[in-house]
KEFILO-996927 format. One record per atom (N, C-alpha, C): residue number from 0; residue in one letter; atom name; x, y, z. Coordinates in steps of 0.001 Angstrom, whole numbers, always signed. Atoms other than C-alpha are relative to their C-alpha. Layout:
BEGIN
- NUM/a/CA/X/Y/Z;
...
//
This chain:
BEGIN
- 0/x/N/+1187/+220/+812;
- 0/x/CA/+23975/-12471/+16006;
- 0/x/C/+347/-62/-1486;
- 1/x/N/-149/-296/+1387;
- 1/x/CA/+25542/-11473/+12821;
- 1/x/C/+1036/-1157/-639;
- 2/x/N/-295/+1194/-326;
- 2/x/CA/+27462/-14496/+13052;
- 2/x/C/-547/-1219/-447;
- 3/x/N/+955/+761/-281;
- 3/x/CA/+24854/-16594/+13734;
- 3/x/C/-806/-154/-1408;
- 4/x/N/+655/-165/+1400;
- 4/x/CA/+23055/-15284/+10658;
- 4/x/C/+663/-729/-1288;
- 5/x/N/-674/+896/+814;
- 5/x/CA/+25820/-16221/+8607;
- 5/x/C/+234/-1033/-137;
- 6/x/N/+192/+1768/+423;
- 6/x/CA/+25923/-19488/+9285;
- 6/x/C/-959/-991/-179;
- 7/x/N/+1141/+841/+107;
- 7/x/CA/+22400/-20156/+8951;
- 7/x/C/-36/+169/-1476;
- 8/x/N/-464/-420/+1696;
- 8/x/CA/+23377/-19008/+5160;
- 8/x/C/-117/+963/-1036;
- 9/x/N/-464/-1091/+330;
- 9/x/CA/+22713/-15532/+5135;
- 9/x/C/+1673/+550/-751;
- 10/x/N/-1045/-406/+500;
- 10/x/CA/+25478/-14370/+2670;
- 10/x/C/+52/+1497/-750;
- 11/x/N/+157/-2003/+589;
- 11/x/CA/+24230/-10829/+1302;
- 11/x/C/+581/+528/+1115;
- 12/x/N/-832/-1112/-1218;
- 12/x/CA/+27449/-8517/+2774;
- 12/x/C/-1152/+1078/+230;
- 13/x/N/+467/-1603/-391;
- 13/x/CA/+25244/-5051/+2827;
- 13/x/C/-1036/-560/+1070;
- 14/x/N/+1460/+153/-490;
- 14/x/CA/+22232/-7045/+4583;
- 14/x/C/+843/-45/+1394;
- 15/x/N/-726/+439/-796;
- 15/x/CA/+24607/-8645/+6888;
- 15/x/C/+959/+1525/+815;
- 16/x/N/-704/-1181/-843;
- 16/x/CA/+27026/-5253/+7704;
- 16/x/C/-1852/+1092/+100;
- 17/x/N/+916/-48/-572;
- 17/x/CA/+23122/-3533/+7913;
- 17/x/C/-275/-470/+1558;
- 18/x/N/+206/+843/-1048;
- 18/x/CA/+22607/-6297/+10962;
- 18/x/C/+1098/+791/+787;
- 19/x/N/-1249/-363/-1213;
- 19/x/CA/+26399/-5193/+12364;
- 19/x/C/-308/+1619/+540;
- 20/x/N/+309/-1344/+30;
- 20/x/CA/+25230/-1303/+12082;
- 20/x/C/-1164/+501/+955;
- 21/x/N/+1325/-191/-1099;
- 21/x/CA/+21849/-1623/+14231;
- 21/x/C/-227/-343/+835;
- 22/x/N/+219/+6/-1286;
- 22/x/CA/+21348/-1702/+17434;
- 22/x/C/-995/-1132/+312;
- 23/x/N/+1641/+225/+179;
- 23/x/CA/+18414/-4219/+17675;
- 23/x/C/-832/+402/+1852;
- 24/x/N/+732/-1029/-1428;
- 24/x/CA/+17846/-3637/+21760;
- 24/x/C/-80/+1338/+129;
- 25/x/N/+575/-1370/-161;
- 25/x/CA/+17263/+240/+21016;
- 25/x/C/-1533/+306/+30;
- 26/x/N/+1193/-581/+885;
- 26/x/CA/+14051/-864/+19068;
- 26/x/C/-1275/-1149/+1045;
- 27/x/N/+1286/+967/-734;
- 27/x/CA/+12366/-3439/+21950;
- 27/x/C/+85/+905/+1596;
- 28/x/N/+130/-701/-1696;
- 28/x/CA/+11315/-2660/+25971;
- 28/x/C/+1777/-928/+279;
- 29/x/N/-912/-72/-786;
- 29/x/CA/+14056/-2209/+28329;
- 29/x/C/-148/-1932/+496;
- 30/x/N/+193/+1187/-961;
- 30/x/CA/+12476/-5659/+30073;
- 30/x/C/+578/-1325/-985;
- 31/x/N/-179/+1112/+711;
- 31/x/CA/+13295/-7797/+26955;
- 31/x/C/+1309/-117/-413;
- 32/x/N/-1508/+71/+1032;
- 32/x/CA/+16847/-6471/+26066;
- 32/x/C/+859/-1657/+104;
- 33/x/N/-1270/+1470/-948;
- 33/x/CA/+18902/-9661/+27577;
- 33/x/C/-396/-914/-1595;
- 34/x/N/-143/+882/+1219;
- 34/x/CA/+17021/-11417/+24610;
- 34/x/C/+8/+974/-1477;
- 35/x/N/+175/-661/+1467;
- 35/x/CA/+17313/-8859/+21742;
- 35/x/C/+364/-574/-866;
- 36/x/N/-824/+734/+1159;
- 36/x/CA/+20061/-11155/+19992;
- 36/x/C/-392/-957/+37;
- 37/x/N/+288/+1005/+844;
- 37/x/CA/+18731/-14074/+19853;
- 37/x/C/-756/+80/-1183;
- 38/x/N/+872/+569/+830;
- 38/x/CA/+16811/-15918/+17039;
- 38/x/C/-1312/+156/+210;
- 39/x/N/+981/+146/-374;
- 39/x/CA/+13453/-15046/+17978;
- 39/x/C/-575/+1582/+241;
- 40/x/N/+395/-1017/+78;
- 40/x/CA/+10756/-12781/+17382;
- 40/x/C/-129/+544/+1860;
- 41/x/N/+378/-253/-550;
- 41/x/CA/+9395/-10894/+20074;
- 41/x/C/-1079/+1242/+287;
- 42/x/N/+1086/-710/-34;
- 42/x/CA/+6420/-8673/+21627;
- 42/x/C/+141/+1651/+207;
- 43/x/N/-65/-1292/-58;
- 43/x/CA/+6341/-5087/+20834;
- 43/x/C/-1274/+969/+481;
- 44/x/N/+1217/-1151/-317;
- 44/x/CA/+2891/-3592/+21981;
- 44/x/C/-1280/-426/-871;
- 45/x/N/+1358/-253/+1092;
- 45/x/CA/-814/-3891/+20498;
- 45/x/C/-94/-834/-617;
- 46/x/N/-69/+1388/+275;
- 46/x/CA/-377/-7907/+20216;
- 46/x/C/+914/+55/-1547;
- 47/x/N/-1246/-300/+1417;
- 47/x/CA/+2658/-6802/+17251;
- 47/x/C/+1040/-973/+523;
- 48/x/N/-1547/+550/-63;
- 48/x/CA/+5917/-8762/+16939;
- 48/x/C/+835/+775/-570;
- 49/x/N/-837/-15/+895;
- 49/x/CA/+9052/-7814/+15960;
- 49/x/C/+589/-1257/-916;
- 50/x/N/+59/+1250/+602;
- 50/x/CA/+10472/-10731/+13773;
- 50/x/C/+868/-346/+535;
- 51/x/N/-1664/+884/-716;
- 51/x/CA/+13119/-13105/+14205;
- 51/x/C/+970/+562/-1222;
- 52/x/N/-875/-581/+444;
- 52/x/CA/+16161/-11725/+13131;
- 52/x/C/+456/-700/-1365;
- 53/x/N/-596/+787/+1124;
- 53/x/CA/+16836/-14584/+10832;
- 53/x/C/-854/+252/-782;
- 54/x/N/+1186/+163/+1278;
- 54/x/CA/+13471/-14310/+8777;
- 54/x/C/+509/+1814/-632;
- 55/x/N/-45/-911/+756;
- 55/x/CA/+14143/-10439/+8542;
- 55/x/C/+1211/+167/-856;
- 56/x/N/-1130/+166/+857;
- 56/x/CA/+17529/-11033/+7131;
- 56/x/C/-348/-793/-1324;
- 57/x/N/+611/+724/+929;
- 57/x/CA/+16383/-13686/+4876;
- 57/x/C/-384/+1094/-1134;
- 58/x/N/+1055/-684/+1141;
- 58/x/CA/+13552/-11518/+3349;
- 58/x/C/+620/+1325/-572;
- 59/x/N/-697/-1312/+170;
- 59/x/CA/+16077/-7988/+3507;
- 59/x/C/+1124/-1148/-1519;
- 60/x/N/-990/+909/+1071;
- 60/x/CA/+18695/-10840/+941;
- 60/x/C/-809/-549/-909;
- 61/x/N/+597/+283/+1715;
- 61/x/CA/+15997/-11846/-1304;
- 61/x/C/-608/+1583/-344;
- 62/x/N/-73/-1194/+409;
- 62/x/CA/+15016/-8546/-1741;
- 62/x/C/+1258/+1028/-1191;
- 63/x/N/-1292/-453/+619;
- 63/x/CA/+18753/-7438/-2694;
- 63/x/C/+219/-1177/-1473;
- 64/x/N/-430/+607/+1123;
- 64/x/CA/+18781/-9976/-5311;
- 64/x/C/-1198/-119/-943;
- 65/x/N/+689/-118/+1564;
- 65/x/CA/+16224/-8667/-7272;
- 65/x/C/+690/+917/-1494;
- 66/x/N/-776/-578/+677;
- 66/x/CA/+17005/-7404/-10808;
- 66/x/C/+620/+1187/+136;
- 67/x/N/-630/-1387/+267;
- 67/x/CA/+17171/-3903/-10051;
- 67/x/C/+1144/-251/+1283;
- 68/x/N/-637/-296/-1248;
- 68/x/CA/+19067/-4519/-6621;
- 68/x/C/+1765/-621/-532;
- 69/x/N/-1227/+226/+891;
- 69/x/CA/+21934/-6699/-8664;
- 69/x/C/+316/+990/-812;
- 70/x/N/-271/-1315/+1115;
- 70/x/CA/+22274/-3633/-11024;
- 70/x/C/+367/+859/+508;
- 71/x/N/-823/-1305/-1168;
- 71/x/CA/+22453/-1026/-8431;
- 71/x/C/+747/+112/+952;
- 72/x/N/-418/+143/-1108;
- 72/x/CA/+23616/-2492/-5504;
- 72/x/C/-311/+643/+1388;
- 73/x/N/+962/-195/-999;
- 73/x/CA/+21026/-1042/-3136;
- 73/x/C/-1203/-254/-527;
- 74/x/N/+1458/+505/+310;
- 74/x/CA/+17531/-1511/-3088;
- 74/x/C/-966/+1196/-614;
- 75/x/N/+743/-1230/+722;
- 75/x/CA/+16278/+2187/-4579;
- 75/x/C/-1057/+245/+725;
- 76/x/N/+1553/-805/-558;
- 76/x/CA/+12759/+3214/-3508;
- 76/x/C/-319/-873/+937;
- 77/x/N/+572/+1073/-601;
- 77/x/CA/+11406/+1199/-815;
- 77/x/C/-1210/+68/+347;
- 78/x/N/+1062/-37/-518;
- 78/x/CA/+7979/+631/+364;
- 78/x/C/-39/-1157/+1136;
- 79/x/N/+101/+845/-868;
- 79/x/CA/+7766/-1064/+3957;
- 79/x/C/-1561/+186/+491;
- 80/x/N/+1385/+297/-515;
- 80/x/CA/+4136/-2305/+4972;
- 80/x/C/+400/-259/+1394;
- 81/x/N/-181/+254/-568;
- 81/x/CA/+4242/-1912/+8280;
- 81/x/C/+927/+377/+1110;
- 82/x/N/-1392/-421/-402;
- 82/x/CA/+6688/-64/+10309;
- 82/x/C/+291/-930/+1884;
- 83/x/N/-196/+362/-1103;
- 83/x/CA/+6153/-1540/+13713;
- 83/x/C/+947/+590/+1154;
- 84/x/N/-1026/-1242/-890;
- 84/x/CA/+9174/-366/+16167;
- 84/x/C/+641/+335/-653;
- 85/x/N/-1040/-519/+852;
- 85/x/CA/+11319/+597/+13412;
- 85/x/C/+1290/-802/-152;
- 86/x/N/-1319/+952/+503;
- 86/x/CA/+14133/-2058/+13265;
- 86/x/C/+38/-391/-1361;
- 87/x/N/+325/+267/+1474;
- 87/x/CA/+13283/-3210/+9835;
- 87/x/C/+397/+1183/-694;
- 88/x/N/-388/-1324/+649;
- 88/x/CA/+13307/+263/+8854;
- 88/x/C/+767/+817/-214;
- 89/x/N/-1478/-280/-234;
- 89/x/CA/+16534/+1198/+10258;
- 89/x/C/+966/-782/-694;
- 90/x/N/-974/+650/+552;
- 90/x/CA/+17973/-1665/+8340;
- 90/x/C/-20/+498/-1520;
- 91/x/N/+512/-479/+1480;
- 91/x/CA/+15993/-450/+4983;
- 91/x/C/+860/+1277/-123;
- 92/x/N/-146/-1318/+19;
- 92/x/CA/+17153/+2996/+5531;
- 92/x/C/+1602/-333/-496;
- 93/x/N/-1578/+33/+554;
- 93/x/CA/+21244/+1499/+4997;
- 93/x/C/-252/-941/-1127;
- 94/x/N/+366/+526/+924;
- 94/x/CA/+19813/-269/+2522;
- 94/x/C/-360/+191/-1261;
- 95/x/N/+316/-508/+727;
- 95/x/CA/+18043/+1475/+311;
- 95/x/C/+108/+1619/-434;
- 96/x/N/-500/-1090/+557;
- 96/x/CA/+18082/+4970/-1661;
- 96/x/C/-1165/+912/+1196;
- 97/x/N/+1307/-779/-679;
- 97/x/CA/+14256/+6303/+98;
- 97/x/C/-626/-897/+919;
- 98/x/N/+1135/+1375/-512;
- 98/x/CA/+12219/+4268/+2760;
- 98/x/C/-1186/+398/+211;
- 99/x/N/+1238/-944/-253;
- 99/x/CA/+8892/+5289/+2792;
- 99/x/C/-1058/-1337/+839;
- 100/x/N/+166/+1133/-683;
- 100/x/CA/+7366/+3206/+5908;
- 100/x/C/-1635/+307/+436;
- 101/x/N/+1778/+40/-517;
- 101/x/CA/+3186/+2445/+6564;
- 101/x/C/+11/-525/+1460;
- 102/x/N/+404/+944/-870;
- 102/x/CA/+2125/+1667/+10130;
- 102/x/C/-1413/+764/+400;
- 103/x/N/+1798/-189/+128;
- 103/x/CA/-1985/+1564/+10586;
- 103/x/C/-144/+36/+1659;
- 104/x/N/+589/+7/-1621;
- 104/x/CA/-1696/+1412/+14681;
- 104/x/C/+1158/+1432/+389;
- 105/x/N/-982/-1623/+231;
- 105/x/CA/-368/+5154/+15433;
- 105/x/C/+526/-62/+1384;
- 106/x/N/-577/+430/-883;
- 106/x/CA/+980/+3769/+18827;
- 106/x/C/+1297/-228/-213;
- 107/x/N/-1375/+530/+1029;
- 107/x/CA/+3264/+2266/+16681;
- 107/x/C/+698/+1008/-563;
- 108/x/N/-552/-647/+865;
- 108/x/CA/+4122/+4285/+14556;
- 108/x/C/+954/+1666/+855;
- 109/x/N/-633/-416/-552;
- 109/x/CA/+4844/+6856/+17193;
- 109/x/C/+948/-301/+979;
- 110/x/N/-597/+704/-724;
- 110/x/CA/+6642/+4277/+19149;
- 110/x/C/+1019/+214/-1409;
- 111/x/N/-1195/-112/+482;
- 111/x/CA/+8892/+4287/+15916;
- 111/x/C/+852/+1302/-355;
- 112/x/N/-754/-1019/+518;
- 112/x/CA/+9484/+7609/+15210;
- 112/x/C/+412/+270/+922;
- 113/x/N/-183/-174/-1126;
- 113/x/CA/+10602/+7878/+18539;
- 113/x/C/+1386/-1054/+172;
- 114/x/N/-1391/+623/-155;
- 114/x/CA/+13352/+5143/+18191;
- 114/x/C/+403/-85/-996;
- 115/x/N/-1120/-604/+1405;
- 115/x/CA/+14730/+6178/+14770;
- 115/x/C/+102/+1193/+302;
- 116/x/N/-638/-1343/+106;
- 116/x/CA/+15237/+9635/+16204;
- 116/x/C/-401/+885/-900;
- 117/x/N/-67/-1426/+772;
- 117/x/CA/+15154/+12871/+14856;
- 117/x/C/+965/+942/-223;
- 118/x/N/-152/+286/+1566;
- 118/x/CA/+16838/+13973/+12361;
- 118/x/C/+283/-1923/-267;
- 119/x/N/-100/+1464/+84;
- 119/x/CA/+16243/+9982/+11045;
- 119/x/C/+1436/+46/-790;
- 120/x/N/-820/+553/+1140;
- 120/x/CA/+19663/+8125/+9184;
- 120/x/C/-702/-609/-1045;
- 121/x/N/+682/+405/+1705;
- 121/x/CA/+18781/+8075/+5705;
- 121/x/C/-1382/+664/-162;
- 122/x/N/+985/-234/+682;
- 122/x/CA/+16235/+8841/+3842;
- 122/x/C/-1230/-310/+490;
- 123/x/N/+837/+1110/-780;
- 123/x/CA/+13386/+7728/+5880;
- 123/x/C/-1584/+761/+52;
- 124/x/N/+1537/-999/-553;
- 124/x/CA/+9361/+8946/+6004;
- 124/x/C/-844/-1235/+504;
- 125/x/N/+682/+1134/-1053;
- 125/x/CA/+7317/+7217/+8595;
- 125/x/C/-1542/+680/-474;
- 126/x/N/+1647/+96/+19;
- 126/x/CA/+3330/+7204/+7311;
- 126/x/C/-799/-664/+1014;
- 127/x/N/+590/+378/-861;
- 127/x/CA/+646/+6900/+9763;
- 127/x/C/-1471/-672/-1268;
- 128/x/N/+1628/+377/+1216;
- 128/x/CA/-2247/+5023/+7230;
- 128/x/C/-280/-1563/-105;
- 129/x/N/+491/+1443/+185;
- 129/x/CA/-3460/+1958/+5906;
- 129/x/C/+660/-336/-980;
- 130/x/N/-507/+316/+457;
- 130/x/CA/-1158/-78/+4672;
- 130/x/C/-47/-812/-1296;
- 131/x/N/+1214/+690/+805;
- 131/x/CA/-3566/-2032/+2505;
- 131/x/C/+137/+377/-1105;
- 132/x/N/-49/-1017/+796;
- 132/x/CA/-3305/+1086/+542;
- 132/x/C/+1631/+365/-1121;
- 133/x/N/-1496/-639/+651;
- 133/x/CA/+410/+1629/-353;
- 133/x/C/+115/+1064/+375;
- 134/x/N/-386/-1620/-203;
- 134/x/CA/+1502/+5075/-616;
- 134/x/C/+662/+227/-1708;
- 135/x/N/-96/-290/+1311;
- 135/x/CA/+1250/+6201/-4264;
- 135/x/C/+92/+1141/-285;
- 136/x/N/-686/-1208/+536;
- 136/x/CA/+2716/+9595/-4041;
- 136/x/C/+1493/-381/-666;
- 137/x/N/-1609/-721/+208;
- 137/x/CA/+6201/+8811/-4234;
- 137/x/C/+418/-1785/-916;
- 138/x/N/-563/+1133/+575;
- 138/x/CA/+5665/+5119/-6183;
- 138/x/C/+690/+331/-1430;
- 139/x/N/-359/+1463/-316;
- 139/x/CA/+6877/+3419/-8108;
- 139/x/C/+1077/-568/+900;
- 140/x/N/-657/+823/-903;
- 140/x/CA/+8710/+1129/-5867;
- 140/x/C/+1377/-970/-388;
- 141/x/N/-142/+1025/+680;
- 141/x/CA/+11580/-725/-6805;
- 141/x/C/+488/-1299/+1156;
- 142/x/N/-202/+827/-915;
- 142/x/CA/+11592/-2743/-3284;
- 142/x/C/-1583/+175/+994;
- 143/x/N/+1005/-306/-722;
- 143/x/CA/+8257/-3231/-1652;
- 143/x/C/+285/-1467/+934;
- 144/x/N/-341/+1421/-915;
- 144/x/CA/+8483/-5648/+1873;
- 144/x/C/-1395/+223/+621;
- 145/x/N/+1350/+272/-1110;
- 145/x/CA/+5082/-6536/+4233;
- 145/x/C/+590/-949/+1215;
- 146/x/N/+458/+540/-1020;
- 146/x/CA/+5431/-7225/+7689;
- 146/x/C/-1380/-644/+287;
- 147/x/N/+1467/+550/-370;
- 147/x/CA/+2134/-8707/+7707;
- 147/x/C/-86/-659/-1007;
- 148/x/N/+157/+673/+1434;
- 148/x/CA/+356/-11274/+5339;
- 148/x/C/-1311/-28/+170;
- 149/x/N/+1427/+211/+158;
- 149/x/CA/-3341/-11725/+4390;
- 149/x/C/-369/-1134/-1354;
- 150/x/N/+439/+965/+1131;
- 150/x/CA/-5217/-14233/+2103;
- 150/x/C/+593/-170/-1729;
- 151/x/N/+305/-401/+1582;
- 151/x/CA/-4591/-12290/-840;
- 151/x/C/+1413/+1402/+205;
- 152/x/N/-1238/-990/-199;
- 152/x/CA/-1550/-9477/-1836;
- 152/x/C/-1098/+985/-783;
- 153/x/N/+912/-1371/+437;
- 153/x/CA/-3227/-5687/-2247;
- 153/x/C/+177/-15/-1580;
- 154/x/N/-506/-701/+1208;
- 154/x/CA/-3562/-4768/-5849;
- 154/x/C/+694/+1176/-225;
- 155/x/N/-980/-1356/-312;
- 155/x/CA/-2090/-1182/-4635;
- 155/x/C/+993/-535/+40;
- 156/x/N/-825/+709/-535;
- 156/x/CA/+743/-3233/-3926;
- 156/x/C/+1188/-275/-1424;
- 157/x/N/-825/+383/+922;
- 157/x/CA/+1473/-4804/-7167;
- 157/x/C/+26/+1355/-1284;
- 158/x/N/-224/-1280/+978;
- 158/x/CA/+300/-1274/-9405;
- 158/x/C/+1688/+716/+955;
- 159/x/N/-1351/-1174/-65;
- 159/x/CA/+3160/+384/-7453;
- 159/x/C/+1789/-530/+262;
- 160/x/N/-1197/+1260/+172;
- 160/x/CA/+5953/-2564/-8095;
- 160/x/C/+501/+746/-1109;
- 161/x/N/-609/-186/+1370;
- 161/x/CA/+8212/-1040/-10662;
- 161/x/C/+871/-870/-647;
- 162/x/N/-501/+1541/+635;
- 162/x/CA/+9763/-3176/-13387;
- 162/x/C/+1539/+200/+581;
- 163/x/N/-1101/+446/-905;
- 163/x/CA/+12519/-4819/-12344;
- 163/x/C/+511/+49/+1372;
- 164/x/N/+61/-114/-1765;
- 164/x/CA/+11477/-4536/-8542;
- 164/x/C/-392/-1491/+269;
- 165/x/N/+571/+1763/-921;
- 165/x/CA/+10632/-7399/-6254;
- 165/x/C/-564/+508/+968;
- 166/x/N/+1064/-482/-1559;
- 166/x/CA/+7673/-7201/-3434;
- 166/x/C/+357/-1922/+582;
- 167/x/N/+223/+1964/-1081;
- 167/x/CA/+7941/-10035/-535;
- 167/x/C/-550/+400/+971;
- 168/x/N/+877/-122/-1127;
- 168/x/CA/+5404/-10781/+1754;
- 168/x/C/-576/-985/+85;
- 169/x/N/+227/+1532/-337;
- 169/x/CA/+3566/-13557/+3514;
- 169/x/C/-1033/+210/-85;
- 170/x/N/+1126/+304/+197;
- 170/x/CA/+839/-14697/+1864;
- 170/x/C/-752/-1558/+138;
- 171/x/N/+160/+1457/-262;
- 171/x/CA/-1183/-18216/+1876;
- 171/x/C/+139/-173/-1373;
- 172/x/N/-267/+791/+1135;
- 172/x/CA/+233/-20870/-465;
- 172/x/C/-1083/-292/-530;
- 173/x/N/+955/+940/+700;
- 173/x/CA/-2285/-21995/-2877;
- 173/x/C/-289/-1346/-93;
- 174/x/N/-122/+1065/+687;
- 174/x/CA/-1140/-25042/-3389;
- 174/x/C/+335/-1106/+1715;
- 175/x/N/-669/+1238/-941;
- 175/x/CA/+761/-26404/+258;
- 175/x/C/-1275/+782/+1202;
- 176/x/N/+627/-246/-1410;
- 176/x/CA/-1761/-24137/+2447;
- 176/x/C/+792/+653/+703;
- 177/x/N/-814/-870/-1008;
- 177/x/CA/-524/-22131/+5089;
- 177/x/C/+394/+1326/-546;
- 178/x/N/-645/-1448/+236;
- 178/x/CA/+1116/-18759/+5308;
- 178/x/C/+1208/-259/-517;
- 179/x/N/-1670/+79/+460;
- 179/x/CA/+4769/-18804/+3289;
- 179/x/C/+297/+1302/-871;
- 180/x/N/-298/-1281/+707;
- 180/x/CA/+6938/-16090/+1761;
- 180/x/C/-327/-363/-1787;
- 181/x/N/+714/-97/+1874;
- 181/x/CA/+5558/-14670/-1817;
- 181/x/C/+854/+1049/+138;
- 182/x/N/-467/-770/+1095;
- 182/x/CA/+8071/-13287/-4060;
- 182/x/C/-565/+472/-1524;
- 183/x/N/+534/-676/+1082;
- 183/x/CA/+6763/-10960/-6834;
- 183/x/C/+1327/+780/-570;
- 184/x/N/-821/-462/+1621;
- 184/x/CA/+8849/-9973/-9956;
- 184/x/C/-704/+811/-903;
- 185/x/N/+757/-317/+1180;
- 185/x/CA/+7746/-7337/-11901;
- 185/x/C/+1263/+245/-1772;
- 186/x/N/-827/-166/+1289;
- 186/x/CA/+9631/-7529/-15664;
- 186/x/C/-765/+765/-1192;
- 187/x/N/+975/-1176/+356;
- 187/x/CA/+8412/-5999/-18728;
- 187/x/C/-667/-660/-774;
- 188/x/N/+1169/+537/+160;
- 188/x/CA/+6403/-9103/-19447;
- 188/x/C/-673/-356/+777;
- 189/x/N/+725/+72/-1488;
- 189/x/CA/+4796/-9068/-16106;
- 189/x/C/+621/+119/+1280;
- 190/x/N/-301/+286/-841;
- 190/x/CA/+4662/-10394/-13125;
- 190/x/C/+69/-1442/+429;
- 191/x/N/-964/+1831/-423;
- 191/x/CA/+6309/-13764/-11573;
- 191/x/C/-439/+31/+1306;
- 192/x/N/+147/+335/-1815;
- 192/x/CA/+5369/-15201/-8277;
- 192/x/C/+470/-1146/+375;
- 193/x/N/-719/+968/-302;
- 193/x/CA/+7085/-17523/-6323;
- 193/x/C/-340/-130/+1819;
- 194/x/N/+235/+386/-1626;
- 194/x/CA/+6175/-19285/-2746;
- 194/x/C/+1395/-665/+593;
- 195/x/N/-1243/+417/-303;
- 195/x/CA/+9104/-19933/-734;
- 195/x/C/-430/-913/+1496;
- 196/x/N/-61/+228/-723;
- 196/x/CA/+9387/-21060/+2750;
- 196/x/C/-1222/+357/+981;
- 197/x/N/+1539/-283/-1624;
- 197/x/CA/+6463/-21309/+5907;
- 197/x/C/+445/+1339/+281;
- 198/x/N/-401/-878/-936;
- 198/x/CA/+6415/-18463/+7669;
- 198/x/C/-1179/+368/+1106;
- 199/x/N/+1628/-340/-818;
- 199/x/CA/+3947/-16937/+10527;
- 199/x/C/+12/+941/+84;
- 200/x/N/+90/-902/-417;
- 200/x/CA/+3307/-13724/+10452;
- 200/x/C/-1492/+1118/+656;
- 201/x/N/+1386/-883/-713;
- 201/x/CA/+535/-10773/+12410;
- 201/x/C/-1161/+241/-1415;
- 202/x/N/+880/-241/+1121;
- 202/x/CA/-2287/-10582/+9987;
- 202/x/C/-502/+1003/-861;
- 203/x/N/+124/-972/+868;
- 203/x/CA/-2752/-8244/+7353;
- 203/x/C/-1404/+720/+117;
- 204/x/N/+1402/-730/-279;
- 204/x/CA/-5618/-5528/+8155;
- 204/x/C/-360/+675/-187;
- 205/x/N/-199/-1678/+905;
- 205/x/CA/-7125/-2462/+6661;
- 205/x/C/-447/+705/+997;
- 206/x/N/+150/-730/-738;
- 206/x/CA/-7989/+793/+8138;
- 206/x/C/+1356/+438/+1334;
- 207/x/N/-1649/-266/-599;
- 207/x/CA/-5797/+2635/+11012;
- 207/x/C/-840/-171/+1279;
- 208/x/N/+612/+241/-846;
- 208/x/CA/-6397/+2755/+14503;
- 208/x/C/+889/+422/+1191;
//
């Protein structure tokens, strides 16, 4: 897979040795392992996906090449919208300095704390809430990611972006339509946004459940 990644033009080493470091059939059912490595999302519970391996690589390498992540060479604070089974989070966790992870369906969320183990690797706190919300005890952020996308990006979202962080998440283009990745820049004359590539992701929703 890690391979595979690379030659689709994944080139961030830490994202990439991340990928070699995680297991990804620990974090799906027994019935699906055979396809864990491919390219392709698949169904985790409570109509959820996990992603396709290539998009979460992707979005884990633009992440790393935000300002602060060129400077430090990890990603510092993280905020993950979304924890789903915890693969994402397991990659954040060799990734970054703190991961502090939202999931709003507590199925989930105990489905992940359950396959990141106990005592977790790294730094890791799994929130059961609404992701909608953030988690503004322990912001600012200087890496915020969304598994999910909605019309519009939370304003919690961008107050807890610290400068020289980057948030990515799939929002709808303004301009081409559709769902595609939104990069946010915060500097210390704002914020920058940038639409990248289609993407499809589970829809962004408030409240828990």
């Amino acid at each position: 897979m890690v391979e595979r990644l690379r030659a689709g033009g994944v080139s961030c080493e830490p994202v990439l040795q991340a990928f070699l470091a995680i297991e990804r059939h620990r974090f799906i059912d027994t019935a699906l392992a055979t396809q864990a490595y491919e390219d392709t999302s698949l169904p985790i519970g409570l109509q959820q996906t996990i992603s396709k391996p290539s998009v979460v690589a992707h979005m884990l390498a633009l992440l790393f090449d935000s300002d602060y992540a060129r400077g430090a060479g990890e990603l510092g604070r993280v905020l993950e919208i979304g924890t789903g089974c915890g693969y994402q989070t397991a990659l954040l966790a060799r990734l970054g300095r703190q991961v502090i992870s939202i999931e709003r369906l507590k199925p989930l969320h105990d489905k992940a704390r359950d396959n990141l183990g106990n005592p977790r690797a790294g730094d890791v706190r799994l929130v059961f809430g609404d992701g909608r919300l953030g988690h503004s005890p322990r912001a600012p952020y200087q890496s915020i990611i969304s598994a999910a996308g909605g019309d519009d990006l939370p304003a919690s979202w961008l107050d807890q972006l610290a400068e020289g962080g980057r948030l990515i998440a799939p929002s709808v283009d303004p301009v081409r339509g559709g769902q595609a990745l939104l990069v946010v820049d915060r500097t210390a004359q704002g914020l920058t946004r940038r639409w990248l590539d289609a993407v499809r992701f589970v829809p962004l929703k408030s409240g828990t459940q």
